[in-house]
C-alpha positions as a Python dict, from the first residue, in 0.01 Angstrom:
ca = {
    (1, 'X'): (0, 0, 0),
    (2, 'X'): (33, -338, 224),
    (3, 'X'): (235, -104, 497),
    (4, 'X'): (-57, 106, 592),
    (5, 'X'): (-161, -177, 860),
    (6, 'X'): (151, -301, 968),
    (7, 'X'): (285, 33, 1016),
    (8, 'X'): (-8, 284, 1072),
    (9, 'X'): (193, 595, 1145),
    (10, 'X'): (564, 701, 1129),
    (11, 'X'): (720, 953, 1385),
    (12, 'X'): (885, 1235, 1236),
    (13, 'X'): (1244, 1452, 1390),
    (14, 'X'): (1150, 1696, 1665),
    (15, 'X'): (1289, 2049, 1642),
    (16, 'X'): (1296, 2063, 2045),
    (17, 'X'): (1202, 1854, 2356),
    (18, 'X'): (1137, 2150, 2545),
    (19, 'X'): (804, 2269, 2564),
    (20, 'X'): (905, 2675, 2581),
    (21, 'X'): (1112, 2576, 2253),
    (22, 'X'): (835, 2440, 2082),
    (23, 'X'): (633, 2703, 2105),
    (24, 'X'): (911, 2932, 1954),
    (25, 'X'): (958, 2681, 1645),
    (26, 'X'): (575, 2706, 1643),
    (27, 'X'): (536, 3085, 1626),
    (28, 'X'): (882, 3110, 1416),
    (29, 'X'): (720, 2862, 1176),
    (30, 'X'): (383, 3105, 1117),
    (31, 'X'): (622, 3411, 1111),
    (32, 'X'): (802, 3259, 831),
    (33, 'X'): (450, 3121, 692),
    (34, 'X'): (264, 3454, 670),
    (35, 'X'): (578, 3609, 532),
    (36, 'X'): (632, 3353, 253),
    (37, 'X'): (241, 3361, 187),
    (38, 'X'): (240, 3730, 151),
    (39, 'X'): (553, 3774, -56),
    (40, 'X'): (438, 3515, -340),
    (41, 'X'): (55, 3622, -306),
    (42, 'X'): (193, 3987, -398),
    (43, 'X'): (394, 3817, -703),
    (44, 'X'): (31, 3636, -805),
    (45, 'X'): (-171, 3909, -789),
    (46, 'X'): (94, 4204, -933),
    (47, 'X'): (205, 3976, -1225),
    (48, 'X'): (-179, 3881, -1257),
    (49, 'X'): (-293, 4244, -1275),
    (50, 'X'): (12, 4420, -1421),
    (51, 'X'): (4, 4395, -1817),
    (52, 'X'): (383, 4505, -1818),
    (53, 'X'): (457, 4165, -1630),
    (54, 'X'): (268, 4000, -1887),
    (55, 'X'): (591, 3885, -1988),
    (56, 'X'): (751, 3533, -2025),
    (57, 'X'): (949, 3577, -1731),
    (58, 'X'): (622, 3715, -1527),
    (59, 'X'): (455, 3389, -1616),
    (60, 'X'): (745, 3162, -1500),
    (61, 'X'): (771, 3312, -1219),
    (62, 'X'): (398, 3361, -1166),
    (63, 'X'): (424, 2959, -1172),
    (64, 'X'): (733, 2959, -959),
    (65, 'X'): (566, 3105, -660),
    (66, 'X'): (282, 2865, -695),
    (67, 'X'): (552, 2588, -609),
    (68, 'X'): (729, 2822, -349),
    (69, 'X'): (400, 2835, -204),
    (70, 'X'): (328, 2435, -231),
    (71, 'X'): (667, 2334, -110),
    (72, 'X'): (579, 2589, 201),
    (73, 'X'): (173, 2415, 255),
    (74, 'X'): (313, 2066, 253),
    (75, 'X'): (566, 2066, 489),
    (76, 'X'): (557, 2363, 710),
    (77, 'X'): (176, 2314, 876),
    (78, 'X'): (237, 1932, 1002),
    (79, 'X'): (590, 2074, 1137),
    (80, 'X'): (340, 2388, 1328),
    (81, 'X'): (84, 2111, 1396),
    (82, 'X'): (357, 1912, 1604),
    (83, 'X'): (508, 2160, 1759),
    (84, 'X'): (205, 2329, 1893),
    (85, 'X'): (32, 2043, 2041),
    (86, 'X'): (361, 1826, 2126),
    (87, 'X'): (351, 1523, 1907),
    (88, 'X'): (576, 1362, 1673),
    (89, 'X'): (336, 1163, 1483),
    (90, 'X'): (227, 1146, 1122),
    (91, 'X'): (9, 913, 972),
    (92, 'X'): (99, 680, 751),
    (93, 'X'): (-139, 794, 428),
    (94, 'X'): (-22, 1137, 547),
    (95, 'X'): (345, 1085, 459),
    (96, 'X'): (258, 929, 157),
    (97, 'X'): (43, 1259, 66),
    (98, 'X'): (315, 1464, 233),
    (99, 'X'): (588, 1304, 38),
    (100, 'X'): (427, 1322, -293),
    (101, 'X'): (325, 1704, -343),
    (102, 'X'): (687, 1805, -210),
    (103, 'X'): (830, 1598, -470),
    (104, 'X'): (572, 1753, -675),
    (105, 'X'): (639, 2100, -624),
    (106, 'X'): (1019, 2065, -583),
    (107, 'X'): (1044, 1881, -875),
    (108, 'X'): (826, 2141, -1043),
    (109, 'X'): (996, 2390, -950),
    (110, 'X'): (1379, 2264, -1077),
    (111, 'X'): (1211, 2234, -1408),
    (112, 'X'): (1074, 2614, -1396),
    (113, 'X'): (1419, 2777, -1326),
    (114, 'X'): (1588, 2535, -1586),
    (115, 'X'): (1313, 2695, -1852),
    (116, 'X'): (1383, 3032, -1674),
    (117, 'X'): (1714, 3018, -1734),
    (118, 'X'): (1653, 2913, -2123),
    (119, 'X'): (1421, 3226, -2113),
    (120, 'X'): (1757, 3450, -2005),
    (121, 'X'): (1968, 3262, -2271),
    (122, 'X'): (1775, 3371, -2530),
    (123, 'X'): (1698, 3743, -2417),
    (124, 'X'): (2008, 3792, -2389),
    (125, 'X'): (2223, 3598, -2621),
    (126, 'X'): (1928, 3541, -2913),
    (127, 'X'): (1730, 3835, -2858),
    (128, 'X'): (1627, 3878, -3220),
    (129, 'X'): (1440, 3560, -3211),
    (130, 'X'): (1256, 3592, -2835),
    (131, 'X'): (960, 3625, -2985),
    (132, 'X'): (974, 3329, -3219),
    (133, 'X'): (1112, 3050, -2919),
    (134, 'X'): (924, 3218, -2648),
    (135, 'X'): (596, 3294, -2752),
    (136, 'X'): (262, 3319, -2539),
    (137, 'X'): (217, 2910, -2691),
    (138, 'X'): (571, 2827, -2667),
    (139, 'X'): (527, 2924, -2276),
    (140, 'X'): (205, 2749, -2200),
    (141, 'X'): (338, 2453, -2337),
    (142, 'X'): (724, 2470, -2121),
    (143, 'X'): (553, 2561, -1811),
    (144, 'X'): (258, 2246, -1875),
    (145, 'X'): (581, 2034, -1904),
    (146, 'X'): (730, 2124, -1626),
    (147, 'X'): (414, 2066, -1434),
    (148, 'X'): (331, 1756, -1618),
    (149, 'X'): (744, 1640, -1508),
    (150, 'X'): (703, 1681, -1167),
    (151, 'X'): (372, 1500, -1102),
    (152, 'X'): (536, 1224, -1320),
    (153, 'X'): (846, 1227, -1121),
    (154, 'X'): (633, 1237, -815),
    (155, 'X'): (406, 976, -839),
    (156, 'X'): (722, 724, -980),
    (157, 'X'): (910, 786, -659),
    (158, 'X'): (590, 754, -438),
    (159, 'X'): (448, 432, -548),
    (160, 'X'): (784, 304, -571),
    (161, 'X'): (916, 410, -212),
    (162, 'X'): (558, 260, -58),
    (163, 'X'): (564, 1, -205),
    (164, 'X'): (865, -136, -12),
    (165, 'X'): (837, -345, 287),
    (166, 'X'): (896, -130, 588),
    (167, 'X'): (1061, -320, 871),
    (168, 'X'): (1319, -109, 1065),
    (169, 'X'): (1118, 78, 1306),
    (170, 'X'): (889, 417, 1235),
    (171, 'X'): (1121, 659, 1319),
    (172, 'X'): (1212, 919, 1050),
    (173, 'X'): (1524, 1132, 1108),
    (174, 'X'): (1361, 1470, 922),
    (175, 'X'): (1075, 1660, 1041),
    (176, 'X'): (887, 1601, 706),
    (177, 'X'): (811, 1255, 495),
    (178, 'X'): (1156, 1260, 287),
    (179, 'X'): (1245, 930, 12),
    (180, 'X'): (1605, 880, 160),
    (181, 'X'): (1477, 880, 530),
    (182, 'X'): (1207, 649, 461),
    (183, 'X'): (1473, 411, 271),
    (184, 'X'): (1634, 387, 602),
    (185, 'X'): (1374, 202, 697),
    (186, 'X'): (1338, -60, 403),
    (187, 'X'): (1414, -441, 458),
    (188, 'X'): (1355, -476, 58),
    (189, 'X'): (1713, -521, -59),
    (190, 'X'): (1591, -537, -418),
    (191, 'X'): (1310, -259, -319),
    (192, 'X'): (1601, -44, -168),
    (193, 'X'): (1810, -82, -455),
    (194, 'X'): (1541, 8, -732),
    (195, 'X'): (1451, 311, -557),
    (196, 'X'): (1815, 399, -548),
    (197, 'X'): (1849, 335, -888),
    (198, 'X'): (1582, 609, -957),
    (199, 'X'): (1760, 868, -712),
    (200, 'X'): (2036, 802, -899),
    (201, 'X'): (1856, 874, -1259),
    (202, 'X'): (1750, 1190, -1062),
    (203, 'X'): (2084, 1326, -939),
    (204, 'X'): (2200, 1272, -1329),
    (205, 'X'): (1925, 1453, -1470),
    (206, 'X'): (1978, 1697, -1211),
    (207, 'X'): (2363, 1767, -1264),
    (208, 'X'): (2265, 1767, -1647),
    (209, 'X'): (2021, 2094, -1546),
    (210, 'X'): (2330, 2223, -1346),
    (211, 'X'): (2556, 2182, -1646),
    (212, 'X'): (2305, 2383, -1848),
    (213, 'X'): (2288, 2677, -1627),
    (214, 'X'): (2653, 2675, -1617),
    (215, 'X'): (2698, 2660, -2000),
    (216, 'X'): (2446, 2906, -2028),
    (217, 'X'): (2539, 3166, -1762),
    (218, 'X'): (2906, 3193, -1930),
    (219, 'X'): (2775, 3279, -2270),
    (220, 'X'): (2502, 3496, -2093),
    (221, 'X'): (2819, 3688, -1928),
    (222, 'X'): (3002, 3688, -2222),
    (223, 'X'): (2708, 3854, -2412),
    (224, 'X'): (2675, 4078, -2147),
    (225, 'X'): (3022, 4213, -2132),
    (226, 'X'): (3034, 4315, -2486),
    (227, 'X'): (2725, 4520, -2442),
    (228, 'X'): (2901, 4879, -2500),
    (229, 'X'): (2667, 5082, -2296),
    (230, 'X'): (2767, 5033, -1911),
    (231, 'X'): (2387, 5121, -1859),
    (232, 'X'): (2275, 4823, -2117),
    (233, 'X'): (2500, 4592, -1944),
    (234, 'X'): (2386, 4716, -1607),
    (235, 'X'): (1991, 4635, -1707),
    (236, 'X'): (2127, 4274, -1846),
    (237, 'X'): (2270, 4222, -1487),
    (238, 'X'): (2014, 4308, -1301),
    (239, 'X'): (1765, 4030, -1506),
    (240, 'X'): (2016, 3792, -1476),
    (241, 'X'): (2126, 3806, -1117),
    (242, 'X'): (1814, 3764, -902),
    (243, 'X'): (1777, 3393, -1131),
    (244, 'X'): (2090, 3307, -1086),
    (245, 'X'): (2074, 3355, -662),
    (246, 'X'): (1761, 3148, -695),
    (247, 'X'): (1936, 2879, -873),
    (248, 'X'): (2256, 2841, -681),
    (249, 'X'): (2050, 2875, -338),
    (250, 'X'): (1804, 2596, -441),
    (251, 'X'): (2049, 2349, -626),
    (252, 'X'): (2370, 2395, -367),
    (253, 'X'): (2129, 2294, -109),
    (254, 'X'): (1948, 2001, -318),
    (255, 'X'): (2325, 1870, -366),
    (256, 'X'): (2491, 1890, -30),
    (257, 'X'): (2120, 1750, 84),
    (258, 'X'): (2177, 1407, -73),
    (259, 'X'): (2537, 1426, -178),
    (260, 'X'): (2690, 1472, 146),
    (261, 'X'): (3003, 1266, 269),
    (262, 'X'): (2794, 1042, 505),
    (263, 'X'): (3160, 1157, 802),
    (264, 'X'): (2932, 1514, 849),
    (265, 'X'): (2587, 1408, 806),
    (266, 'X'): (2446, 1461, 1161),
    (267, 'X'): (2060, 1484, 1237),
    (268, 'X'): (2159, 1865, 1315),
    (269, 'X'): (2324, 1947, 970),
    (270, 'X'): (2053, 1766, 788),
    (271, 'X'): (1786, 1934, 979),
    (272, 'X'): (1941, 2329, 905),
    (273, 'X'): (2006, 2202, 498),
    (274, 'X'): (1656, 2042, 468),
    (275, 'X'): (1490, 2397, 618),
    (276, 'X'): (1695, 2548, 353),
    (277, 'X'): (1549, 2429, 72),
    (278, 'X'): (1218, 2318, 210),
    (279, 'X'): (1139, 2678, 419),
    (280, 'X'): (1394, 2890, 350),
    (281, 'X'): (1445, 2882, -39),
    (282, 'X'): (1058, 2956, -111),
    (283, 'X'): (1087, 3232, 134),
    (284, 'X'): (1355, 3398, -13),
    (285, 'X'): (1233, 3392, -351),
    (286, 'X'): (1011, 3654, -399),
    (287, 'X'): (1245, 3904, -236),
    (288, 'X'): (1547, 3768, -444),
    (289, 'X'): (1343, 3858, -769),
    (290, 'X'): (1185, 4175, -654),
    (291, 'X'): (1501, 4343, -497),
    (292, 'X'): (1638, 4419, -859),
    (293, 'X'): (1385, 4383, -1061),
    (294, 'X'): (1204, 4779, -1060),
    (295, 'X'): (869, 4695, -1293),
    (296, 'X'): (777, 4418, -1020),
    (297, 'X'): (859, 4643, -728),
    (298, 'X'): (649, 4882, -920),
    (299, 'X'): (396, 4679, -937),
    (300, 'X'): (346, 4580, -615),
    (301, 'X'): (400, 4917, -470),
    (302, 'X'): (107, 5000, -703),
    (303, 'X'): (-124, 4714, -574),
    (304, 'X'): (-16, 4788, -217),
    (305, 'X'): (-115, 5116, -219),
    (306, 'X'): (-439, 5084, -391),
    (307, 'X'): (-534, 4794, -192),
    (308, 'X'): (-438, 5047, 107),
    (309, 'X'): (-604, 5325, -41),
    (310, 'X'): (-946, 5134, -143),
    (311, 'X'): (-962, 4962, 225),
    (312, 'X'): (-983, 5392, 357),
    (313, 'X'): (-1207, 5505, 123),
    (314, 'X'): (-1435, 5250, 178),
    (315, 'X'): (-1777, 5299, 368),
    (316, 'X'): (-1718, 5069, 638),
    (317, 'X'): (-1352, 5183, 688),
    (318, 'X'): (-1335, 5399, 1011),
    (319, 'X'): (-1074, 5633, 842),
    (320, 'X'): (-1345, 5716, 567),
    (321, 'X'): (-1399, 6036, 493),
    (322, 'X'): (-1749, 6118, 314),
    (323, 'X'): (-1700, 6344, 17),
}
């Protein structure tokens, strides 16, 4: 990477140039840290120690909180590091790490709810032969490609984007290393237009996983509205729904992200739409799966309370009571 010299740092998009406002973005941002920590860590550990979420779906979404959680360490503690001790900066190996684990995880993670929402086709619409195309291999081996996608996608993009001459200042319009932002700052015309021709294979493949989940969600609704029972098609519902908020949240935002009509793109709007899918999105996750789904909430009820109950009956606790 010839840049690292010429260019030994980039400055990244301050949320505030107050210093009693960067505080707040600094204690919002560990608010919303602790809370997206806690909500996935109780999805590890109950679909970890919970055989009845020893399911397909508890695995892919065992592996979609560990992306959640990545998306949330790679950009959120460099935005709390900034904001705490007033500073802009980021170095430039550090945007090149920063930039490839979010494309990492993000990519990841679009390749976990397009499996996820294979997993509902076939429960639903196939569910005779679940256990043939969804088996305990059959998993290990989606999920490994989805993994095994996104580091591929990831490393493609980075080498490619840093590899580009960088001559149009340091200053990076997001508050997080981002591919289109650090375009902007290209003076490789050929460079520039390879990369775009990547972003462009992207957005394709992506649209392709969009028209999946559409053609799959209509026959998944048409399944489930000749389900006789309105109890049957009530439990169908409730499976389906919490995916499909997860997918329209993360790939509306994805879209209108880089898809935008450059007339509204201000450093505002893309500021609130990258948070969405870059803070928000893995935030909102875990409660979007666990609000209808009543074997997880089970489960972590059960491993809140007996963490709870273990911490008072232990020795050292001062609410133990001696028996």
């Amino acid at each position: 990477m010839s840049n690292s010299s010429s260019m030994p740092q980039f400055l990244l998009l301050a949320f505030a140039d107050r210093r009693e406002l960067q505080l707040v973005h600094f204690w919002l941002f560990l608010a919303i840290s602790l809370a997206a920590l806690l909500a996935n860590g109780l999805i590890l550990s109950a679909v970890a120690c919970d055989h009845h979420l020893h399911t397909p779906m508890g695995f892919f979404l065992l592996n979609l909180s560990l992306t959640d959680l990545g998306c949330m360490c790679t950009t959120v503690p460099k935005a709390m590091h900034n904001s705490l001790w007033d500073t802009t900066t980021i170095s430039y190996m550090g945007c090149a790490a920063q930039l490839f684990f979010f494309a990492f995880f993000i990519s990841a993670e679009f390749s976990l709810v397009t499996i996820m929402c294979y997993d509902r086709y076939v429960a639903i619409c196939k569910p005779l032969h679940y256990g043939t195309l969804l088996g305990s291999r059959a998993c290990a081996h989606m999920a490994a490609a989805a993994w095994a996608t996104g580091f591929l996608y990831s490393l493609l993009h980075t080498a490619n984007t840093f590899s580009l001459p960088l001559g149009q200042g340091n200053a990076l319009g997001q508050f997080f290393c981002e591919i289109p932002h650090i375009l902007k700052l290209s003076c490789s015309h050929s460079g520039y237009l390879r990369e775009i021709g990547l972003i462009v294979v992207s957005i394709c493949l992506i649209f392709g996983g969009f028209v999946f989940f559409v053609f799959s969600y209509v026959q998944i609704f048409r399944a489930v509205l000749r389900i006789p029972s309105q109890q049957g098609r009530h439990k169908a519902f409730s499976t389906c729904l919490p995916h499909l908020a997860v997918v329209s949240l993360f790939i509306s935002t994805l879209f209108f992200a880089h898809l935008k009509p450059p007339s509204i793109s201000s450093p505002s709007l893309d500021l609130i739409v990258s948070l969405m899918y870059s803070v928000v999105s893995p935030t909102l996750n875990p409660l979007i799966y666990s609000l209808r789904n009543q074997e997880l909430k089970d489960a972590m009820r059960k491993l809140i309370t007996g963490c709870f109950s273990e911490a008072i009956n232990s020795p050292s606790s001062p609410c133990y009571v001696p028996h």
